[in-house]
C-alpha positions in Angstrom: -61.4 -132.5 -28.5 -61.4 -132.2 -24.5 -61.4 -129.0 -23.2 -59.2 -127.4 -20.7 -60.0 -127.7 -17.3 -61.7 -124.0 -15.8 -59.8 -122.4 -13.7 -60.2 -119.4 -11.9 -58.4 -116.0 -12.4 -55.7 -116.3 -10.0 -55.4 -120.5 -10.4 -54.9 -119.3 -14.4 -52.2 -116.1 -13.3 -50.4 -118.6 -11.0 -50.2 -120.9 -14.1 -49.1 -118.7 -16.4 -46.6 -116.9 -13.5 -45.3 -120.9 -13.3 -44.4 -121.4 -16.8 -43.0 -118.3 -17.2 -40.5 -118.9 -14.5 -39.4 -122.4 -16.0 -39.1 -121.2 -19.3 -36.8 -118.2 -18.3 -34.3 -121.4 -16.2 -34.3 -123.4 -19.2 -32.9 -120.6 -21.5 -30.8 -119.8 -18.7 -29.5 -123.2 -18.8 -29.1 -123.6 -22.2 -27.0 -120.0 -22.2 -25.1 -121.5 -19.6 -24.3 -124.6 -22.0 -23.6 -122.2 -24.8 -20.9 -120.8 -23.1 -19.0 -123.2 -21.5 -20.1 -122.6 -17.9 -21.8 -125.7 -17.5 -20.9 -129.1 -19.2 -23.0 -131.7 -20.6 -22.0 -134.3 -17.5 -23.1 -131.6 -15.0 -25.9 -130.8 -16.7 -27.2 -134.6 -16.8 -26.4 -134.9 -13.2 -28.4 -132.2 -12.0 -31.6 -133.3 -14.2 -31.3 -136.4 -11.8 -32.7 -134.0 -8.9 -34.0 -131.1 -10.6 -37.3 -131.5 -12.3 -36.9 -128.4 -14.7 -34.1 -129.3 -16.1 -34.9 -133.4 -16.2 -37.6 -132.1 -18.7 -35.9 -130.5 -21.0 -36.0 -132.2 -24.7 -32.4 -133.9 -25.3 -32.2 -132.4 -28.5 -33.0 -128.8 -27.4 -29.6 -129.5 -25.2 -27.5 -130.8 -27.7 -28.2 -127.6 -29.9 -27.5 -125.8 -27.1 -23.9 -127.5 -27.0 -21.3 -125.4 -28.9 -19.9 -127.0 -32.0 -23.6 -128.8 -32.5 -26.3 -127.4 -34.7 -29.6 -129.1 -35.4 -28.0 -131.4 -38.0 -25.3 -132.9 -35.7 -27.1 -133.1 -32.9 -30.1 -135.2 -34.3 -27.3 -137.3 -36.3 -25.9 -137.8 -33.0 -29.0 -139.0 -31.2 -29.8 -140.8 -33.9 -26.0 -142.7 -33.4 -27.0 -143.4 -29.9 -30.2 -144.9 -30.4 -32.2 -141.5 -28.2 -35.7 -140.7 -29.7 -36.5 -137.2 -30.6 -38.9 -136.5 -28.0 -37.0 -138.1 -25.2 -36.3 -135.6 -22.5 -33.3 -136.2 -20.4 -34.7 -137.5 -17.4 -36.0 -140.2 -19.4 -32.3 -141.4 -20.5 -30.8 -144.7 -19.4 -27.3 -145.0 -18.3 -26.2 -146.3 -21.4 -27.0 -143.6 -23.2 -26.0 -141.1 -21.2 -22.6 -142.9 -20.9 -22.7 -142.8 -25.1 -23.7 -139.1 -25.2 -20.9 -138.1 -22.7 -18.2 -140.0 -24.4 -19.7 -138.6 -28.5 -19.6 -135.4 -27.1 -16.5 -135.5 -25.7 -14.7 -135.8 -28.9 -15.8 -132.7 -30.1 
């Protein structure tokens, strides 16, 4: 198994410092979904240009949606055809059209 590559103190604080940060705008995201202040077309929009969110898991999202648990939301990815490790910079238009219009419904 490779090793991780050596880094120095600060090279590992400014790491750690890093994550930390993303971490905290992905929950804030996801609290943002939860309440209604952002939608799922906004949302998908704005992973077109911002690189935090664009990673963030699709299912991890859709559980984030109210009305969807973890049951529902990987029936529903399953219905569309998305992968469970596809994040949502790595959806086509089709499916984002499919996930929009599913969701929608609800």
């Amino acid at each position: 198994m490779p090793q991780p590559p050596a880094l120095t103190a600060e090279q590992r604080q400014a790491a750690l410092e890093k994550a930390a940060k993303v971490r905290r705008e992905r929950a804030e995201v996801k609290e943002r979904l939860k309440m209604g202040s952002l939608t799922l077309a906004q949302l998908l929009s704005q992973a077109e240009s911002d690189e935090t969110v664009g990673k963030m898991k699709v299912v991890s999202v859709l559980e984030s949606l109210p009305g969807l648990g973890k049951v529902k939301a990987r029936r529903l990815m399953a219905a569309v055809g998305i992968a469970e490790s596809r994040r949502l910079q790595g959806l086509g238009a089709k499916q984002r059209a499919d996930l929009l219009e599913q969701t929608a419904s609800r």
